[in-house]
MDAnalysis code that builds the backbone (N, CA, C; Angstrom):
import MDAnalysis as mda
import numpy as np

u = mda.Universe.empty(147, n_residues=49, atom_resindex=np.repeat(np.arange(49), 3), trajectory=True)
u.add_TopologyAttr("name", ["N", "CA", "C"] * 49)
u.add_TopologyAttr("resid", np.arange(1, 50))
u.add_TopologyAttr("resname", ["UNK", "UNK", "UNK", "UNK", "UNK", "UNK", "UNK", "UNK", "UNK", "UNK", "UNK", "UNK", "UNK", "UNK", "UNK", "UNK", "UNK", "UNK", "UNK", "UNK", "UNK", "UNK", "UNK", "UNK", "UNK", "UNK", "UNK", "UNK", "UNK", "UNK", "UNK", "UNK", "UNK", "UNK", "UNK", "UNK", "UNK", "UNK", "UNK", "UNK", "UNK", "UNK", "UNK", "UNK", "UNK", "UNK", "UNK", "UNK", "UNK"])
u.atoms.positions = np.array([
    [72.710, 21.861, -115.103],
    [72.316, 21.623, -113.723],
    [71.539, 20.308, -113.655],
    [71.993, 19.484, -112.612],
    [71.269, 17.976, -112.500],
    [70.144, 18.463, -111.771],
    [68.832, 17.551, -112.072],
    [67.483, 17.570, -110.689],
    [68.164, 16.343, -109.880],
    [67.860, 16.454, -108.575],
    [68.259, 15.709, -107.922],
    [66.522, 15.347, -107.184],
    [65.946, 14.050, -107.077],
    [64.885, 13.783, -105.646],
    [65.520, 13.078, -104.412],
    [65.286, 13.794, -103.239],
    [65.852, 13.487, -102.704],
    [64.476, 12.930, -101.503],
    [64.095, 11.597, -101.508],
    [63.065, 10.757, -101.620],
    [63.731, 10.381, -99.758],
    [63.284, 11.198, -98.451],
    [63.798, 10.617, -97.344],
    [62.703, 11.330, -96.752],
    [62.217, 10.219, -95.929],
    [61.180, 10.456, -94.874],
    [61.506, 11.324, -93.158],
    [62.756, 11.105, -92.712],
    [63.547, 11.716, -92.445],
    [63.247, 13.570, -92.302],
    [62.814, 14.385, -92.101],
    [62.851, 15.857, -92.160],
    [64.189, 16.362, -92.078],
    [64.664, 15.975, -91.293],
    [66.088, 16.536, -90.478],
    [67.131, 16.182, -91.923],
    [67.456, 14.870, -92.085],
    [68.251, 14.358, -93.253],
    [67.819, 14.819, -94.191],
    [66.120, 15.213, -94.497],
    [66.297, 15.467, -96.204],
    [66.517, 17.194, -96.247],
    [66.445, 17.758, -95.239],
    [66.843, 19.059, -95.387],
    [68.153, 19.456, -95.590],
    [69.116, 18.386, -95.085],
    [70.747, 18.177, -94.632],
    [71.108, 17.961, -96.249],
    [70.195, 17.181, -96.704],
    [70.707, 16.165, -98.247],
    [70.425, 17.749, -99.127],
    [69.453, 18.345, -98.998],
    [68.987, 19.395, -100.067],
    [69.937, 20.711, -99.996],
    [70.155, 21.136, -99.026],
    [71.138, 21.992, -98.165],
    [72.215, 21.815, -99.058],
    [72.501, 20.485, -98.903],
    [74.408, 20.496, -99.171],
    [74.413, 20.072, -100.551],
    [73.508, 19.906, -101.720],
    [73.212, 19.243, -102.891],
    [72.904, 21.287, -103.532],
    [72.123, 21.578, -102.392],
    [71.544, 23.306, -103.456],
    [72.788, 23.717, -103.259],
    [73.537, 24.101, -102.405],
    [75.206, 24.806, -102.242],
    [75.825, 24.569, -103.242],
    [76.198, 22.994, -103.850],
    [76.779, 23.040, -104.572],
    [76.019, 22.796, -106.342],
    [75.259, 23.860, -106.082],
    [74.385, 24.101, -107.765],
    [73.540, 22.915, -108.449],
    [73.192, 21.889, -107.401],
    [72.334, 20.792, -107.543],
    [70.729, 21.528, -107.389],
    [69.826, 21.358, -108.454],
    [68.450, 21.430, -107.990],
    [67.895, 20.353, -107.496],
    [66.900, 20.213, -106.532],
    [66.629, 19.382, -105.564],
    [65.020, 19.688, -105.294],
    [64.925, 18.535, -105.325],
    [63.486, 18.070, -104.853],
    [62.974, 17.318, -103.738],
    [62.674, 17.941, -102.935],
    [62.184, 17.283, -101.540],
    [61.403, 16.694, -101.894],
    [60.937, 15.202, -101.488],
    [59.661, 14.166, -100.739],
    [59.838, 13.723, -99.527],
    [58.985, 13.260, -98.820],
    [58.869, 12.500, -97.512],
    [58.563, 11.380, -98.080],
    [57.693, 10.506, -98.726],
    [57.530, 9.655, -99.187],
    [57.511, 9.032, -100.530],
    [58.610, 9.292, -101.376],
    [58.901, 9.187, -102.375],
    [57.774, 9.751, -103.510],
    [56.805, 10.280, -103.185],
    [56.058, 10.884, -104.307],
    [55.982, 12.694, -104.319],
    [55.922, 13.024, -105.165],
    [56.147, 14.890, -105.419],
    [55.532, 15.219, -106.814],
    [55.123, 16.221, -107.431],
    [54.922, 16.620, -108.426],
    [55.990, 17.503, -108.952],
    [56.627, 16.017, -110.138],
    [57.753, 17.134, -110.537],
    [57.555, 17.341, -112.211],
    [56.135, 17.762, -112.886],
    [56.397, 17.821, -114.010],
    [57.013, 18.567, -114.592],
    [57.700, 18.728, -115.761],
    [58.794, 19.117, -116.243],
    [60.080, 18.900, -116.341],
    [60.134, 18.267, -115.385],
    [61.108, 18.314, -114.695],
    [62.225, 16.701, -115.287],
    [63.271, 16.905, -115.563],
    [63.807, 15.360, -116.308],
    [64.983, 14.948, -115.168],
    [64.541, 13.538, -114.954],
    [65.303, 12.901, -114.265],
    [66.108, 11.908, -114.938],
    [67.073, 11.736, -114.610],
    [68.372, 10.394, -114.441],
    [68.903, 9.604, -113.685],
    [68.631, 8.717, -113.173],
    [68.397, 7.472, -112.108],
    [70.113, 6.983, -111.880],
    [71.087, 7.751, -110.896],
    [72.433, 7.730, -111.471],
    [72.802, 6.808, -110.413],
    [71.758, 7.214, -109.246],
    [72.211, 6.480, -107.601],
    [70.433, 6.320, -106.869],
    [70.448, 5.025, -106.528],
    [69.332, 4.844, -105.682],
    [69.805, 4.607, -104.266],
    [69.510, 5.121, -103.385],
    [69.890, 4.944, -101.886],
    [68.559, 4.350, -100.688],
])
């Protein structure tokens, strides 16, 4: 399973982005402003938007 951050200030869009990323077996991490506490957690920088 990939972590996905999904780094959008946006409410409406980052709920839309997490929504359709958790459906299809993506874990996902909400921010509003690009910062969150995700320790543990391993990321891979595949797409910056």
């Amino acid at each position: 399973m990939l972590n996905i951050l999904i780094a959008e200030d946006n409410a409406d869009m980052r709920e839309l982005f997490c929504t359709a990323l958790s459906d299809s077996e993506y874990k996902t991490f909400p921010a509003s402003d690009g910062t969150l506490d995700i320790k543990g957690a391993e990321f891979t920088v595949t797409l910056l938007l």
